[in-house]
DRENDO-1510 file (C-alpha; in Angstrom, 1 decimal, always signed):
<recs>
REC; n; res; u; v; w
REC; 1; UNK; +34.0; +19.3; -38.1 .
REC; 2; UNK; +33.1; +20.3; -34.6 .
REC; 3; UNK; +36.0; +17.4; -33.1 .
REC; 4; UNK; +38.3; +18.7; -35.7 .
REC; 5; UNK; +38.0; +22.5; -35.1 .
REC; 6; UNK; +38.5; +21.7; -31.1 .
REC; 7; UNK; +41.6; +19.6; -31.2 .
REC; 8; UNK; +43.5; +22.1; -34.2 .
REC; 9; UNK; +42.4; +25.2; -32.2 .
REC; 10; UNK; +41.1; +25.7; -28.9 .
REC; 11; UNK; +44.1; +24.6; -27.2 .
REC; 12; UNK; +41.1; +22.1; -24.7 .
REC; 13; UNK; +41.7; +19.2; -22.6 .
REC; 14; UNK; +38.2; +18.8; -22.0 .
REC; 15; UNK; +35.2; +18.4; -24.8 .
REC; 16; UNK; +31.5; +17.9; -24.1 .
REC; 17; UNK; +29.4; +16.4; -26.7 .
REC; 18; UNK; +25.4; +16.0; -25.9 .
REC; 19; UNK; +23.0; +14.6; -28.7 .
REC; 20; UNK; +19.1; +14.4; -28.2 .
REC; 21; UNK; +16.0; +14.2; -30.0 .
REC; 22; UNK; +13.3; +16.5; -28.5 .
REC; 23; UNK; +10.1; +17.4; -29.8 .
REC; 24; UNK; +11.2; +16.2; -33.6 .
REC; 25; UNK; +14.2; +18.4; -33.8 .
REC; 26; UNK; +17.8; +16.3; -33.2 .
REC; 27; UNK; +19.6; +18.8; -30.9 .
REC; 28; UNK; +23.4; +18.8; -30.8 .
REC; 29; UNK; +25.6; +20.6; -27.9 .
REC; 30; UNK; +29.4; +20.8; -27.8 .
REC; 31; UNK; +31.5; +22.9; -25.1 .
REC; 32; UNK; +35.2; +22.9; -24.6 .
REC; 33; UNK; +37.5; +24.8; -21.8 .
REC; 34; UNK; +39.5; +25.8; -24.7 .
REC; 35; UNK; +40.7; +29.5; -25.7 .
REC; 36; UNK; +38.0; +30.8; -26.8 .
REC; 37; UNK; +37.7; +33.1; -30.0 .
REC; 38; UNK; +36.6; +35.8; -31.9 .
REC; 39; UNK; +33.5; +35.5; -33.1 .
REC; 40; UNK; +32.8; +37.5; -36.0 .
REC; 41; UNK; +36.5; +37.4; -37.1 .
REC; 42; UNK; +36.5; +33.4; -37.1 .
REC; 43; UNK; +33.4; +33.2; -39.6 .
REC; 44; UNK; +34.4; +35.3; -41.9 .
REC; 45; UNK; +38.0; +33.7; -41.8 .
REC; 46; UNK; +36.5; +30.4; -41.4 .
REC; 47; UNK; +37.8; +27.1; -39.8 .
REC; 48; UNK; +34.9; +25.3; -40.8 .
REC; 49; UNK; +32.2; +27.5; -39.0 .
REC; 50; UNK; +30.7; +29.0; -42.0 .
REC; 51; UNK; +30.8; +25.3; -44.0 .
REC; 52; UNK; +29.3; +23.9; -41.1 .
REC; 53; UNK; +26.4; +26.7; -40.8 .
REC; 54; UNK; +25.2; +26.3; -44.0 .
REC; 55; UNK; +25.6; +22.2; -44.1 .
REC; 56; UNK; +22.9; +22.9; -40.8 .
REC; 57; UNK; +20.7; +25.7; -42.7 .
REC; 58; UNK; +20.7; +23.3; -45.9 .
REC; 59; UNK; +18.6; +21.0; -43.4 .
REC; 60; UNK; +16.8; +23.5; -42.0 .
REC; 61; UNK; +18.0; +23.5; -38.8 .
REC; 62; UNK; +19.8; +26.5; -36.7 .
REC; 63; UNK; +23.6; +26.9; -35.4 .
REC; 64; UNK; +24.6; +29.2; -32.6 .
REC; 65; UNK; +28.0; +29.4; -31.4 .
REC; 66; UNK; +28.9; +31.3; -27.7 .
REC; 67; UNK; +32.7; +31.6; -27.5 .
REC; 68; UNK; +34.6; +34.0; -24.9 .
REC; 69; UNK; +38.5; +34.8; -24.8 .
REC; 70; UNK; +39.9; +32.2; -22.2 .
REC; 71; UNK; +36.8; +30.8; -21.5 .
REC; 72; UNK; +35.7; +28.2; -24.3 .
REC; 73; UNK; +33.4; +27.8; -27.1 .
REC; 74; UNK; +30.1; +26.2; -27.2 .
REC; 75; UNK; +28.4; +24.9; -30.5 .
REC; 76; UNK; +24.9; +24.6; -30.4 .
REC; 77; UNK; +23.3; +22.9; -34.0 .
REC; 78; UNK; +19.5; +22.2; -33.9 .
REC; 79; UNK; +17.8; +20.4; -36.9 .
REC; 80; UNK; +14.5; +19.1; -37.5 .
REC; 81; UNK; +14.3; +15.4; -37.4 .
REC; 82; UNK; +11.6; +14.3; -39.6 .
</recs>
């Protein structure tokens, strides 16, 4: 979802994607240069963000998403691994 979102909408050409395990929680971090957006507007509209927020909250894990005009987004998804 987080791929898809990128490439239909933040008008990138660069995408980070970092996954870890740390102290029994899988973390997951994903940055691109893109465009940027409006936060509150986009989750109430959609694009996946409020699917993938619950999907996360369903496993008890956390989402936080940072995203400036012109600046990029960054997706950060923490769930507990075990």
């Amino acid at each position: 979802e987080i791929c898809s979102n990128i490439a239909k909408h933040s008008q990138a050409d660069r995408i980070s994607i970092h996954l870890k395990e740390e102290k029994k929680r899988i973390i997951l971090k994903a940055s691109d240069n893109g465009i940027g957006f409006d936060q509150s507007k986009k989750l109430q509209k959609g694009f996946g963000l409020e699917n993938m927020k619950r999907r996360v909250e369903d496993l008890g894990g956390n989402l936080e998403i940072e995203s400036k005009s012109n600046q990029g987004t960054q997706i950060l998804i923490r769930i507990p691994s075990g």
